[in-house]
FIVEX-149283 format. One record per atom (N, C-alpha, C, CB): residue number from 0; residue in one letter; atom name; x, y, z. Coordinates in Angstrom, 2 decimals, m for minus. Glycine has a CB too. Layout:
<atoms>
NUM/A/CA/X/Y/Z $
...
</atoms>
This chain:
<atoms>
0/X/N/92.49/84.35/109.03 $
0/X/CA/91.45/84.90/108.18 $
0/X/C/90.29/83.91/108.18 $
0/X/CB/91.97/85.18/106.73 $
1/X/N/89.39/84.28/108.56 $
1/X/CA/87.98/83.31/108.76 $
1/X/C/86.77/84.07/108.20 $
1/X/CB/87.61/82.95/110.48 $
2/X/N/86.07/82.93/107.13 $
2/X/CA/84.80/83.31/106.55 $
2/X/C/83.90/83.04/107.94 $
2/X/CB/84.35/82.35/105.08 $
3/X/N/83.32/83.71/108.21 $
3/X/CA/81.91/83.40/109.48 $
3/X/C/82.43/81.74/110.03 $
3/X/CB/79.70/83.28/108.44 $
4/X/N/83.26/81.52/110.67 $
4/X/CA/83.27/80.00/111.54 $
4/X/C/83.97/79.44/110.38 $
4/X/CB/81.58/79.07/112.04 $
5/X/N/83.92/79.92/109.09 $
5/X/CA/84.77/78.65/108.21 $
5/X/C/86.03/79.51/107.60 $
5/X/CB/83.67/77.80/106.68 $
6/X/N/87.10/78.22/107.95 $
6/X/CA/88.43/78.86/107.46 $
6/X/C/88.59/78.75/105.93 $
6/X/CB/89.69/78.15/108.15 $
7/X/N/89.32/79.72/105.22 $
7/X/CA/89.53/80.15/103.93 $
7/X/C/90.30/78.87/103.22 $
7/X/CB/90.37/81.58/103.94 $
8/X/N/89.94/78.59/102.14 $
8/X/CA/90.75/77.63/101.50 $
8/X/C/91.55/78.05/100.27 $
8/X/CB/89.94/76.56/101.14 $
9/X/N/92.43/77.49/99.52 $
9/X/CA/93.13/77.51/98.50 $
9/X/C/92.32/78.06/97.14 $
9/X/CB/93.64/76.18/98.42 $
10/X/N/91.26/77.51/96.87 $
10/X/CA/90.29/77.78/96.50 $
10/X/C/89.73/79.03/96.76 $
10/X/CB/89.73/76.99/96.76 $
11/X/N/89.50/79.32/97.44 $
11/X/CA/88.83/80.66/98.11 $
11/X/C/89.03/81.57/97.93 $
11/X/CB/88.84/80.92/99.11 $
12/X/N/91.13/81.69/98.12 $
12/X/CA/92.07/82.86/97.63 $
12/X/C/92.25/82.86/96.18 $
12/X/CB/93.49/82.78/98.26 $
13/X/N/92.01/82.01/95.38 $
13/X/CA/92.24/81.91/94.29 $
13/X/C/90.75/82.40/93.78 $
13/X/CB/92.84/80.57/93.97 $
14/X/N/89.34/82.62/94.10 $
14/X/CA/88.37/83.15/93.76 $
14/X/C/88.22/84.55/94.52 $
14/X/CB/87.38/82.24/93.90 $
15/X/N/88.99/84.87/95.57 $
15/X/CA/89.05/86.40/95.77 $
15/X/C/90.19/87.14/94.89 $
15/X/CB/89.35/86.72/97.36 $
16/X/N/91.37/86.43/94.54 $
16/X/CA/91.77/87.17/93.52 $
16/X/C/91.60/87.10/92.56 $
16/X/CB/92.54/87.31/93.39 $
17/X/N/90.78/86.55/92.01 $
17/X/CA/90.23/86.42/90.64 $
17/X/C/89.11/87.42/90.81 $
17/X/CB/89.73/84.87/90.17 $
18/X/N/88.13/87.74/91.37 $
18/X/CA/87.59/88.54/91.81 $
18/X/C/87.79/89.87/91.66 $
18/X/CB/87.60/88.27/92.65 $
19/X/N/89.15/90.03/92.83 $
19/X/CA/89.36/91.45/92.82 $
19/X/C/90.20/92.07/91.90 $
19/X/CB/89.78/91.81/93.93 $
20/X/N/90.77/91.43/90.63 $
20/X/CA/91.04/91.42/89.45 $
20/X/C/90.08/92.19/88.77 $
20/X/CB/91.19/90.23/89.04 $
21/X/N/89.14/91.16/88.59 $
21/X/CA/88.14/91.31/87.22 $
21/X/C/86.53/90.93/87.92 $
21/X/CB/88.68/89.91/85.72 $
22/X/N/86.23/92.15/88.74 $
22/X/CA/84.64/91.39/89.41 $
22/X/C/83.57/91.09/87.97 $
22/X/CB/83.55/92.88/90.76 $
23/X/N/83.68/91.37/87.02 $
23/X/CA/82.74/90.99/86.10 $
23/X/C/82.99/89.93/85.28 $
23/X/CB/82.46/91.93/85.38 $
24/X/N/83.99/89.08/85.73 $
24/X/CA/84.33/88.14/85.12 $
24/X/C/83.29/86.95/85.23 $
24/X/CB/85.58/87.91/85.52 $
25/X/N/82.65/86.40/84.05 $
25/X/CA/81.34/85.34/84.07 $
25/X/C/82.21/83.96/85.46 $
25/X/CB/80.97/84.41/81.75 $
26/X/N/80.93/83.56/85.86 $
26/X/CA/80.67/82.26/86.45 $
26/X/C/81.87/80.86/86.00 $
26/X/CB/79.04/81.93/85.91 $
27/X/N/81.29/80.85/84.54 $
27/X/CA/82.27/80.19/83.68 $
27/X/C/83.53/80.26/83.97 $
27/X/CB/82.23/80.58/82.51 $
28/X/N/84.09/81.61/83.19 $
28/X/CA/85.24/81.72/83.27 $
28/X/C/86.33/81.88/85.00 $
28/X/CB/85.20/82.81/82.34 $
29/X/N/85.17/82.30/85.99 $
29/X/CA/85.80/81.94/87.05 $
29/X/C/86.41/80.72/87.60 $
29/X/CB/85.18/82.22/87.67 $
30/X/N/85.22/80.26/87.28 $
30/X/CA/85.41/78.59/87.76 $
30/X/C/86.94/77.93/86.71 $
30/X/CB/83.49/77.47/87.18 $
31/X/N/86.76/77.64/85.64 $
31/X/CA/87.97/77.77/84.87 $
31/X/C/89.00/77.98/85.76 $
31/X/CB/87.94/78.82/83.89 $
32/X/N/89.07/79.32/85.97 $
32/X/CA/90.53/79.76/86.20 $
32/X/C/91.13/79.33/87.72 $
32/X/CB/90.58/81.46/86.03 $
33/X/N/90.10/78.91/88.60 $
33/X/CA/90.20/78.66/90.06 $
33/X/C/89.88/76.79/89.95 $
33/X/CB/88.82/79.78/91.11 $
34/X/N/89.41/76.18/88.80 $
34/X/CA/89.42/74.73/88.53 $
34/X/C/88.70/74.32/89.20 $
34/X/CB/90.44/74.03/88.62 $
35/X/N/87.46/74.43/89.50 $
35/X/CA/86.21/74.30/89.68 $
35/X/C/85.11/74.30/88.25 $
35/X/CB/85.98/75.39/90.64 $
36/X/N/83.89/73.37/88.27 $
36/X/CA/83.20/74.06/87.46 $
36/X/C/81.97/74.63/88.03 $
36/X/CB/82.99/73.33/86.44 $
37/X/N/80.99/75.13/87.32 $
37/X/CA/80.42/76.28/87.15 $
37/X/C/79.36/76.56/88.61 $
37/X/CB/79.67/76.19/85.64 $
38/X/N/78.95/75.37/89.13 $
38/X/CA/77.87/75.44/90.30 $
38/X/C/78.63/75.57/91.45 $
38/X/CB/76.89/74.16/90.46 $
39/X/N/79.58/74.09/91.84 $
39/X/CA/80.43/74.42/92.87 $
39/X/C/81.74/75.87/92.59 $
39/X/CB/81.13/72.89/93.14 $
40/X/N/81.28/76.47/91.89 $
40/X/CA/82.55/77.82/91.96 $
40/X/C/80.84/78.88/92.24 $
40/X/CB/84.02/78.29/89.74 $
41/X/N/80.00/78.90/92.03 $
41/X/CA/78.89/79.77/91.85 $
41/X/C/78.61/79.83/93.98 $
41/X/CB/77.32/78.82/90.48 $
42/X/N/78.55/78.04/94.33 $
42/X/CA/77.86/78.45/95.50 $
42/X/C/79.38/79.02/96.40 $
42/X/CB/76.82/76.97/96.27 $
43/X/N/80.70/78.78/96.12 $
43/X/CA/81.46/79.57/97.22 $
43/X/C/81.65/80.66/96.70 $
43/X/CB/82.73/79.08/97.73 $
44/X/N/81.27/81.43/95.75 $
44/X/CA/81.02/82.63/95.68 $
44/X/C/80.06/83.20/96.84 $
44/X/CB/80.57/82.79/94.42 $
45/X/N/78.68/82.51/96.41 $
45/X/CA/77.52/82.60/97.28 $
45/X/C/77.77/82.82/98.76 $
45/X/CB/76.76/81.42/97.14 $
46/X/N/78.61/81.80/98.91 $
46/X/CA/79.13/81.13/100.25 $
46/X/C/80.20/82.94/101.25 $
46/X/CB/80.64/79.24/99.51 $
47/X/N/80.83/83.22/100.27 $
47/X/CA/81.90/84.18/100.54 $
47/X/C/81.33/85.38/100.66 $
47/X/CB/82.94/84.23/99.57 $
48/X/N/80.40/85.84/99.52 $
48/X/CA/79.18/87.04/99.51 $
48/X/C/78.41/86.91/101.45 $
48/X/CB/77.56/86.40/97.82 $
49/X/N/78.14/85.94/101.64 $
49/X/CA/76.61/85.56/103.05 $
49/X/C/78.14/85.88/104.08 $
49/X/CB/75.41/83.01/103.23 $
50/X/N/78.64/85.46/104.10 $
50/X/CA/79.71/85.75/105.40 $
50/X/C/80.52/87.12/105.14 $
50/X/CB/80.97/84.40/105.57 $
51/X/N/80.30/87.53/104.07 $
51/X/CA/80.97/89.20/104.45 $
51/X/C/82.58/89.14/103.85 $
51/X/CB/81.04/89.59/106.58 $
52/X/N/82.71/87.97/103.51 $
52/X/CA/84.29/88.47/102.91 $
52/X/C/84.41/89.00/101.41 $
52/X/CB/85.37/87.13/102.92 $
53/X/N/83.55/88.62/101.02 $
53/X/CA/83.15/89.67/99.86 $
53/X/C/81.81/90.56/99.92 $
53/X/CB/83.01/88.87/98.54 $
54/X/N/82.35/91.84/100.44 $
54/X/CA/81.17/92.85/101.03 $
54/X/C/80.36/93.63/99.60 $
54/X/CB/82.04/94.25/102.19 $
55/X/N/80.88/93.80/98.90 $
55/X/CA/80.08/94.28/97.35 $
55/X/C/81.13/94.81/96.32 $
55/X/CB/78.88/95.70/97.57 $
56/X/N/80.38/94.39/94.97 $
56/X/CA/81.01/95.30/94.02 $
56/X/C/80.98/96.51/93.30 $
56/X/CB/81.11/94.87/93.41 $
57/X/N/81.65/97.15/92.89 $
57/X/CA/81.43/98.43/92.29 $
57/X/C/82.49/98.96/91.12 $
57/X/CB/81.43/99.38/93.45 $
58/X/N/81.84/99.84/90.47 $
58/X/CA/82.77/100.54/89.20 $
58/X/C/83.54/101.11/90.03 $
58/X/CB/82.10/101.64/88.03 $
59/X/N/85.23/101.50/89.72 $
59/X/CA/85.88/101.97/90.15 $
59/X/C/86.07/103.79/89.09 $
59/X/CB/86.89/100.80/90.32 $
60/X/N/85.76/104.78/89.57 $
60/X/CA/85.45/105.78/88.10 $
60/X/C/86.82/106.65/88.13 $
60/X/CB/83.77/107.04/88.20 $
61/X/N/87.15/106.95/87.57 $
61/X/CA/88.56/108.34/87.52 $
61/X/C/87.75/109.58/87.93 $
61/X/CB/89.43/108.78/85.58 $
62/X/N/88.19/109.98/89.07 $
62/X/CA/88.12/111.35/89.62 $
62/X/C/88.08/112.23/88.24 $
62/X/CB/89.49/111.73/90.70 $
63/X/N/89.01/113.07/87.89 $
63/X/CA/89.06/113.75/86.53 $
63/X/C/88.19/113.91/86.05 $
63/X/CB/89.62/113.35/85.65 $
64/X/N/87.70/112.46/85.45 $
64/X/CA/86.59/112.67/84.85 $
64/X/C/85.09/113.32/85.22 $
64/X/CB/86.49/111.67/84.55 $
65/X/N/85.14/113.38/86.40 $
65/X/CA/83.41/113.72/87.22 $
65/X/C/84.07/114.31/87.96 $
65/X/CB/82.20/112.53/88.00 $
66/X/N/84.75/115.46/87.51 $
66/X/CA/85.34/116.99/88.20 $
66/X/C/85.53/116.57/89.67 $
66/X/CB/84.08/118.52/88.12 $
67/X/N/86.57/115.48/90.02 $
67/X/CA/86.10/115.15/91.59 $
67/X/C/88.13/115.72/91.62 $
67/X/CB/85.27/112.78/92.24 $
68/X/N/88.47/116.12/90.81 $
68/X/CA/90.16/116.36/91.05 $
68/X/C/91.06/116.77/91.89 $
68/X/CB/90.57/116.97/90.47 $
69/X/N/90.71/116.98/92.99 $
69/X/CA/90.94/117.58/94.29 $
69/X/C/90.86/116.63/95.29 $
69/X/CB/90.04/118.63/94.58 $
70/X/N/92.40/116.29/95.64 $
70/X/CA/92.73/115.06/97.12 $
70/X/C/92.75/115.44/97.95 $
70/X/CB/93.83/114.31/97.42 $
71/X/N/91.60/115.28/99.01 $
71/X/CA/93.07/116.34/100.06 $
71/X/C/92.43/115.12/101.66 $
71/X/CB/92.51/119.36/100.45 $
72/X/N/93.30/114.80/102.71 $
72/X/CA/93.45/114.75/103.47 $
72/X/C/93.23/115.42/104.71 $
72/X/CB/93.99/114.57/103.18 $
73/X/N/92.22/115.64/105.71 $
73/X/CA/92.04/116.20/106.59 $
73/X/C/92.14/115.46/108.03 $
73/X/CB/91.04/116.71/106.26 $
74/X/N/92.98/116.12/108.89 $
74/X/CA/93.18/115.88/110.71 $
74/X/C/91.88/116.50/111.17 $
74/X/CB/94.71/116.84/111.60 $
75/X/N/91.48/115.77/112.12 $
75/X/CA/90.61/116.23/112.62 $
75/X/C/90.75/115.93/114.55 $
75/X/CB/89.44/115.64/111.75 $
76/X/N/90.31/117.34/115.00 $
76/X/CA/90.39/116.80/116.72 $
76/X/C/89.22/117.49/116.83 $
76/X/CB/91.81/117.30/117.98 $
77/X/N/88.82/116.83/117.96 $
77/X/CA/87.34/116.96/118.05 $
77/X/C/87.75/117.54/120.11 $
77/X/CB/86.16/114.92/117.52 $
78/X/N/86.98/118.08/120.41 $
78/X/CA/86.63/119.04/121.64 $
78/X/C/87.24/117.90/122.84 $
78/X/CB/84.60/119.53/121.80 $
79/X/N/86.18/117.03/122.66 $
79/X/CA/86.47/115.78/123.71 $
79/X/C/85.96/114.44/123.01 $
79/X/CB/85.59/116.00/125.28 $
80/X/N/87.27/113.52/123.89 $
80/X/CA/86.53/112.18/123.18 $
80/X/C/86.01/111.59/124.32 $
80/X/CB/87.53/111.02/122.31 $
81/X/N/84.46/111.85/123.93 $
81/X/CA/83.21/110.50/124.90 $
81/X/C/82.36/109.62/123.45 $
81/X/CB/81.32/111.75/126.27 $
82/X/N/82.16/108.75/124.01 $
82/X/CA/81.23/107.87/123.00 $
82/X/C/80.71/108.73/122.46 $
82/X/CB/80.20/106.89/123.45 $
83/X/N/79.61/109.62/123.10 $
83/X/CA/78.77/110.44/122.14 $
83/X/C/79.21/111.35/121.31 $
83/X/CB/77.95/111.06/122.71 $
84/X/N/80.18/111.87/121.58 $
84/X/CA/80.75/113.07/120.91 $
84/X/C/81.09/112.24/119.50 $
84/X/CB/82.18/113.87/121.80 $
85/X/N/81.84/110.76/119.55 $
85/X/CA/82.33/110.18/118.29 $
85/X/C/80.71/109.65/117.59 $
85/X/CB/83.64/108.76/118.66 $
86/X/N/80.10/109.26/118.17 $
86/X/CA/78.67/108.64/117.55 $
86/X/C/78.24/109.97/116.68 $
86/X/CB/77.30/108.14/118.93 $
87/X/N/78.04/110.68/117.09 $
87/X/CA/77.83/112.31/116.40 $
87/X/C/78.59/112.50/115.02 $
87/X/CB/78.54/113.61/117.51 $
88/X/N/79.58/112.73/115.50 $
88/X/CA/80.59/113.11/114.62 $
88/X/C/80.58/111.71/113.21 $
88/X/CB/82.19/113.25/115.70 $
89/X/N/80.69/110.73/113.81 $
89/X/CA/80.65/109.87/112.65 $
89/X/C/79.06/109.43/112.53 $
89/X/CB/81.72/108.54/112.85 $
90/X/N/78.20/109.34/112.80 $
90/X/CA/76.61/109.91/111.83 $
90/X/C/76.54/111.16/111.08 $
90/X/CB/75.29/110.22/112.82 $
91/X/N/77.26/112.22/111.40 $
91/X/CA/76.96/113.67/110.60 $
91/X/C/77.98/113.40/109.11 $
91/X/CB/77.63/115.37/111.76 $
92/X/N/79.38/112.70/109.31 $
92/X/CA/80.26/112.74/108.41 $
92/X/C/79.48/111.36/107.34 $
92/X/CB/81.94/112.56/109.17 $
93/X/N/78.84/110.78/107.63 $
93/X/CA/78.00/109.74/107.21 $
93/X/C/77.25/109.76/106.03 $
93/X/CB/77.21/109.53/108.07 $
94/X/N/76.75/111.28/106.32 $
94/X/CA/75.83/111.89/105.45 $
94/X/C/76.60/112.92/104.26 $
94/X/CB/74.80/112.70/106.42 $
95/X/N/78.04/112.73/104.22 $
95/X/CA/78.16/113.73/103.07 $
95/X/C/79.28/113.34/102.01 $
95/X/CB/78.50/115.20/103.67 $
96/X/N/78.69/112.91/100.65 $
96/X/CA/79.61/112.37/99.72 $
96/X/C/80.66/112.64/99.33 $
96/X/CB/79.29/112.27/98.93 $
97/X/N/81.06/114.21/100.05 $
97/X/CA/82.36/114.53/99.31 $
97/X/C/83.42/113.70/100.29 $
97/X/CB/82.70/116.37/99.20 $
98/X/N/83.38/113.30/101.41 $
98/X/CA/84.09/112.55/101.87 $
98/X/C/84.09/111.13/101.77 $
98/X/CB/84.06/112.86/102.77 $
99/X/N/85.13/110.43/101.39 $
99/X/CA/85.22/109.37/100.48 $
99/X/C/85.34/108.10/101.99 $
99/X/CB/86.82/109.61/99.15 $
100/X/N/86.24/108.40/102.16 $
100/X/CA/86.56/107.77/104.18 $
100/X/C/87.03/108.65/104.96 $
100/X/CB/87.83/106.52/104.56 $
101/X/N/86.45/107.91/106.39 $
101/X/CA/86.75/108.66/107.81 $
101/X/C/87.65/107.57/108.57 $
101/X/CB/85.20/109.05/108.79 $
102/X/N/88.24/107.83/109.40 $
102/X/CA/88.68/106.44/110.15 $
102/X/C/89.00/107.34/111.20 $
102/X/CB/90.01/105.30/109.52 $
103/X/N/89.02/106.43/112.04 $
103/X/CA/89.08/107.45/113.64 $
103/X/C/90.65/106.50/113.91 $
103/X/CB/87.22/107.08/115.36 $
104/X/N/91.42/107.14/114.38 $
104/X/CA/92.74/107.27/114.46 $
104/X/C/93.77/107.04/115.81 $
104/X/CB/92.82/108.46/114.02 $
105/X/N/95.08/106.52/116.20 $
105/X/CA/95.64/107.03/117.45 $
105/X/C/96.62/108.52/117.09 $
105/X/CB/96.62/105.68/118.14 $
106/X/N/96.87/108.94/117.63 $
106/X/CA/98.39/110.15/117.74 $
106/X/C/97.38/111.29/118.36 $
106/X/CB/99.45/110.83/115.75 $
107/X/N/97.81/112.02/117.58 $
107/X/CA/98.06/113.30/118.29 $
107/X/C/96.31/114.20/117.38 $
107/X/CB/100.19/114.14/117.76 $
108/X/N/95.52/113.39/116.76 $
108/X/CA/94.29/114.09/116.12 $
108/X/C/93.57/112.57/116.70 $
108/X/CB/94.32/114.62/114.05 $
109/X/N/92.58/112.75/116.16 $
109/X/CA/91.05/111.84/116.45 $
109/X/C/90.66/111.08/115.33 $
109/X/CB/89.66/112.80/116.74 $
110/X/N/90.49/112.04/113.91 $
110/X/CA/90.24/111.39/112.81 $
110/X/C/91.28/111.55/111.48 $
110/X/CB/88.92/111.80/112.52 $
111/X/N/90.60/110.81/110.57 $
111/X/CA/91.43/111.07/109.44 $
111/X/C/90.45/111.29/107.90 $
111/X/CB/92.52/109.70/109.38 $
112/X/N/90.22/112.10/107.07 $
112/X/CA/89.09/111.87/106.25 $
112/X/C/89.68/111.99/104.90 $
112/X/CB/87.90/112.84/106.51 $
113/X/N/88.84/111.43/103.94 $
113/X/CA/89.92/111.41/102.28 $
113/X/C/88.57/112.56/101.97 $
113/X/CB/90.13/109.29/100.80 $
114/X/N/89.23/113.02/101.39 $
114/X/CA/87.82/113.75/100.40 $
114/X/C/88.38/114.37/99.44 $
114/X/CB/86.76/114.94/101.11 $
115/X/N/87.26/114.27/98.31 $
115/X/CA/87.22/114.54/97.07 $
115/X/C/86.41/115.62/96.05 $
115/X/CB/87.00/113.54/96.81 $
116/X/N/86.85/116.39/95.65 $
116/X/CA/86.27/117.81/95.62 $
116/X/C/86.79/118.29/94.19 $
116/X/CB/86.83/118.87/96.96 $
117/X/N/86.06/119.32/93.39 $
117/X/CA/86.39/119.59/91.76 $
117/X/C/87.62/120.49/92.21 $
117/X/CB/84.99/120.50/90.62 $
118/X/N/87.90/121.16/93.40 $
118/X/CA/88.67/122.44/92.83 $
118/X/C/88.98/122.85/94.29 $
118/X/CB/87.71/123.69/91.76 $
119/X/N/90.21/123.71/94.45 $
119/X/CA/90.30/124.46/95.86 $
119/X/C/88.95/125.35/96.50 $
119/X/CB/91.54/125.55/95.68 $
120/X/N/88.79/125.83/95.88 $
120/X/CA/87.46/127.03/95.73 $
120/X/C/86.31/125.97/96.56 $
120/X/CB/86.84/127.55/93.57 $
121/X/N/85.74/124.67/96.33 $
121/X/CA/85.20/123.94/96.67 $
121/X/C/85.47/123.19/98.17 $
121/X/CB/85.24/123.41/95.71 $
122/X/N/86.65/123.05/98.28 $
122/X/CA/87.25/122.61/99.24 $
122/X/C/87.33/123.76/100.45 $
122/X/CB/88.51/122.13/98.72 $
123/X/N/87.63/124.53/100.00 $
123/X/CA/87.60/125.57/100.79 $
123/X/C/86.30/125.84/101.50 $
123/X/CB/87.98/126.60/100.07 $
124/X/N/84.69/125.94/100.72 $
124/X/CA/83.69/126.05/101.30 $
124/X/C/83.09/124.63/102.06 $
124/X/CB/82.91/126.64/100.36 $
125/X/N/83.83/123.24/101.56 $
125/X/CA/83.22/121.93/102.38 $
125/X/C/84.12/122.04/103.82 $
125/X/CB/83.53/120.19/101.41 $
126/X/N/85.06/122.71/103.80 $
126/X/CA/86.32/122.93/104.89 $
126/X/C/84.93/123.73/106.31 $
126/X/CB/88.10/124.54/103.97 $
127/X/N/84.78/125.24/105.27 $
127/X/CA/84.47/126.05/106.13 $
127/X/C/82.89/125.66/106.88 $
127/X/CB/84.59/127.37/105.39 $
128/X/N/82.34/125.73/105.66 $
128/X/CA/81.23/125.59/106.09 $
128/X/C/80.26/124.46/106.28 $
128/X/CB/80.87/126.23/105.59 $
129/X/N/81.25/122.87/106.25 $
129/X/CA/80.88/121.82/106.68 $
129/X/C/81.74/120.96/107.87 $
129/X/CB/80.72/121.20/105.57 $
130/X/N/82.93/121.03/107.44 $
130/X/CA/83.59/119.99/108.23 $
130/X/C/83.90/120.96/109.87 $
130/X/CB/85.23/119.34/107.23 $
131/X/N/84.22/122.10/109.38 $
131/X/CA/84.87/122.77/110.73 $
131/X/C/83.16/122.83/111.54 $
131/X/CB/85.89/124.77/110.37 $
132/X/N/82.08/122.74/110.91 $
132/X/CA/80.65/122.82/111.55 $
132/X/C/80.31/121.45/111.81 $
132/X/CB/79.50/123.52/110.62 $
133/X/N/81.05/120.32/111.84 $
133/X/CA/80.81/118.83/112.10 $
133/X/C/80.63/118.68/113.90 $
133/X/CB/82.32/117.84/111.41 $
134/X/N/79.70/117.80/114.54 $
134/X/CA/79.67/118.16/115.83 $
134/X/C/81.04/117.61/116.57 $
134/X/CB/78.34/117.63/116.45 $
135/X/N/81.10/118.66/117.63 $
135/X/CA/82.26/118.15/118.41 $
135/X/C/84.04/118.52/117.80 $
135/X/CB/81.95/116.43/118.40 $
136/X/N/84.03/119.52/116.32 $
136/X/CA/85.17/119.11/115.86 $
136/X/C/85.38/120.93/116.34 $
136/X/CB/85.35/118.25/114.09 $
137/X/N/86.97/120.52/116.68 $
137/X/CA/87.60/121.71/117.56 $
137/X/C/88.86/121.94/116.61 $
137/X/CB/88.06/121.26/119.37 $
138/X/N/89.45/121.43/116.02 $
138/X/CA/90.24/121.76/114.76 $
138/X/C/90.89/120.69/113.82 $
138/X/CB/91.30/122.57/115.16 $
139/X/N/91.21/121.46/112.87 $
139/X/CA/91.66/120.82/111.74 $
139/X/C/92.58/121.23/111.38 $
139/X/CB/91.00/120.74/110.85 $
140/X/N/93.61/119.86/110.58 $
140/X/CA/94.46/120.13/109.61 $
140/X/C/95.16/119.68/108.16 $
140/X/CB/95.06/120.20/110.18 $
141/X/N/94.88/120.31/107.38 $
141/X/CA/94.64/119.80/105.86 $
141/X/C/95.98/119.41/104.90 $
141/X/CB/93.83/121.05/105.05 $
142/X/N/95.67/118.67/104.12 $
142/X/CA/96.73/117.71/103.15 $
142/X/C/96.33/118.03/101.86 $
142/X/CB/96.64/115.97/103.32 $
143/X/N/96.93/118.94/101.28 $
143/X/CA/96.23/118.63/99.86 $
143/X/C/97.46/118.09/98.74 $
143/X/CB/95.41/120.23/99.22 $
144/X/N/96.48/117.04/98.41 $
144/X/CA/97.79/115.83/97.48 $
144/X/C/98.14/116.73/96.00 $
144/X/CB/96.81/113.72/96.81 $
145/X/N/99.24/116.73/95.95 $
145/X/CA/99.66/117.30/94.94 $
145/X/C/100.34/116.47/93.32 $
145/X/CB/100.56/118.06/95.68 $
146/X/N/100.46/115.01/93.84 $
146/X/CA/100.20/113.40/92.39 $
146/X/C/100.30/112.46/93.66 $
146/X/CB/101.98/112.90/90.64 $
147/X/N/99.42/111.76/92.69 $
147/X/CA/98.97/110.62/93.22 $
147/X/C/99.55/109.85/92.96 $
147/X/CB/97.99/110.27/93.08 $
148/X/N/100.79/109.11/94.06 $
148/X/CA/101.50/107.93/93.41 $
148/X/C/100.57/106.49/93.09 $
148/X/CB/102.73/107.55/94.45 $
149/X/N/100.13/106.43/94.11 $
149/X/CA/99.57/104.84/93.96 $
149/X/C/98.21/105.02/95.01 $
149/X/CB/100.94/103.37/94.62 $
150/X/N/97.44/104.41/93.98 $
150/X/CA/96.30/104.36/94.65 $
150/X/C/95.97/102.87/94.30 $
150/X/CB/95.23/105.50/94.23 $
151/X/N/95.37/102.15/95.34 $
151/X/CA/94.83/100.51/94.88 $
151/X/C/93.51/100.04/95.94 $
151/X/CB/96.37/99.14/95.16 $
152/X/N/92.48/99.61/95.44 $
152/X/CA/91.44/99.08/96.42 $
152/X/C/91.42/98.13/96.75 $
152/X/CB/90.43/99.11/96.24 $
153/X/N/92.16/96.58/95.73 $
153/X/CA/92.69/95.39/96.11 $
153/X/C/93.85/95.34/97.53 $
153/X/CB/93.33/94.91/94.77 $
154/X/N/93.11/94.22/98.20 $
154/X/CA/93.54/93.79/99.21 $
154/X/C/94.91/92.84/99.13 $
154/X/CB/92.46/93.22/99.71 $
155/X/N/95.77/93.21/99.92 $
155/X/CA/96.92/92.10/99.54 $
155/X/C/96.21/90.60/100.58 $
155/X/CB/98.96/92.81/100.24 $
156/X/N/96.26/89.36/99.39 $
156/X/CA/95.93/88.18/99.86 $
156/X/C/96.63/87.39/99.95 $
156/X/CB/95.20/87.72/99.43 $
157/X/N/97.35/86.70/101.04 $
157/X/CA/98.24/86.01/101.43 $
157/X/C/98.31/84.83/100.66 $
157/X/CB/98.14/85.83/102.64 $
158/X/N/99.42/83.87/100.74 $
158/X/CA/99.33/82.43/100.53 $
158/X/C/98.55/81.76/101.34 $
158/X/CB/100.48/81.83/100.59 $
159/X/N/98.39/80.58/100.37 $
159/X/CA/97.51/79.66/101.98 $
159/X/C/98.58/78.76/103.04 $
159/X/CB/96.14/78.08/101.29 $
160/X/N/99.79/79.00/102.55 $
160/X/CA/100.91/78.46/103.85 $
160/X/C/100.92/79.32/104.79 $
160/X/CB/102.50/78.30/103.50 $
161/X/N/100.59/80.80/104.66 $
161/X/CA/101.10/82.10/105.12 $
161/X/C/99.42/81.80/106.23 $
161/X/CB/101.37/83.78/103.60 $
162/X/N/98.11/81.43/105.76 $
162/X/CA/97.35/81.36/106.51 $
162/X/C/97.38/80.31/107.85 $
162/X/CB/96.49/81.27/105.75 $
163/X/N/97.65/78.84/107.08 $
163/X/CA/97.98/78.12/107.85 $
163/X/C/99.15/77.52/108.90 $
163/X/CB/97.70/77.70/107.34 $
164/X/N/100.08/78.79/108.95 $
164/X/CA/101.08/78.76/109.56 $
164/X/C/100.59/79.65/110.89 $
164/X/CB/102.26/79.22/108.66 $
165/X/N/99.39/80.53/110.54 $
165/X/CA/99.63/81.23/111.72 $
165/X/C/98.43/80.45/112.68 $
165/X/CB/99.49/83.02/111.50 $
</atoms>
């Protein structure tokens, strides 16, 4: 695991999980808890933000609440795979919020997409009259989650023996 050319320290993991805990947790109290004080814990924050291992923060919101209640999982195969056909396909899917992630995939489909939608009725028209109209996509096949066991956006972060062993 490497920040831009610099390897991760003890320190480091101990301010990404403190982090991905509680991102609004003050300066102060970070430093505290990772035993640093307040400037040198401020600039490897700084430090971790400029190299990308901490890419941004955000509210995490409950679906439910902002009628988003509808999981569903979609396969996707697309006609043919050439560069362009995927450049397409992932600029058009780019542009539309009900899909949460895309990831392009190995087996037996091309992609994989999460999306999030108030209701079947809804899903049904982002199905018909968006995704099956996505360029290049030749069929689909749908997942709709019926409970959600576990959902988590935290990253599992190793020990630092577990880093420096490998």
């Amino acid at each position: 695991m490497k920040a831009k050319n610099k390897t991760l320290d003890r320190i480091d993991l101990k301010i990404l999980r403190c982090l991905q805990e509680n991102a609004r947790i003050s300066y102060v109290d970070l430093a505290a808890e990772v035993g640093l004080s307040t400037t040198p814990c401020l600039e490897r924050v700084k430090r971790l933000e400029r190299a990308e291992v901490i890419r941004g923060y955000q509210a995490i919101l409950d679906p439910r609440a902002l009628r988003a209640d509808l999981l569903v999982f979609v396969e996707i195969s697309l006609e043919t795979q050439t560069p362009a056909v995927f450049d397409e396909f992932r600029r058009a899917v780019e542009e539309l919020p009900q899909i949460q992630e895309c990831h392009l995939v190995s087996g037996h489909f091309d992609y994989i997409l999460k999306c999030r939608i108030p209701e079947m009725s809804a899903y049904r028209q982002l199905l018909g009259d968006v995704v099956l109209t996505l360029p290049g996509v030749k069929e689909s096949k749908s997942y709709v989650v019926m409970e959600e066991v576990k959902e988590n956006f935290s990253l599992h972060l190793p020990d630092i023996d577990d880093l420096e062993g490998s």
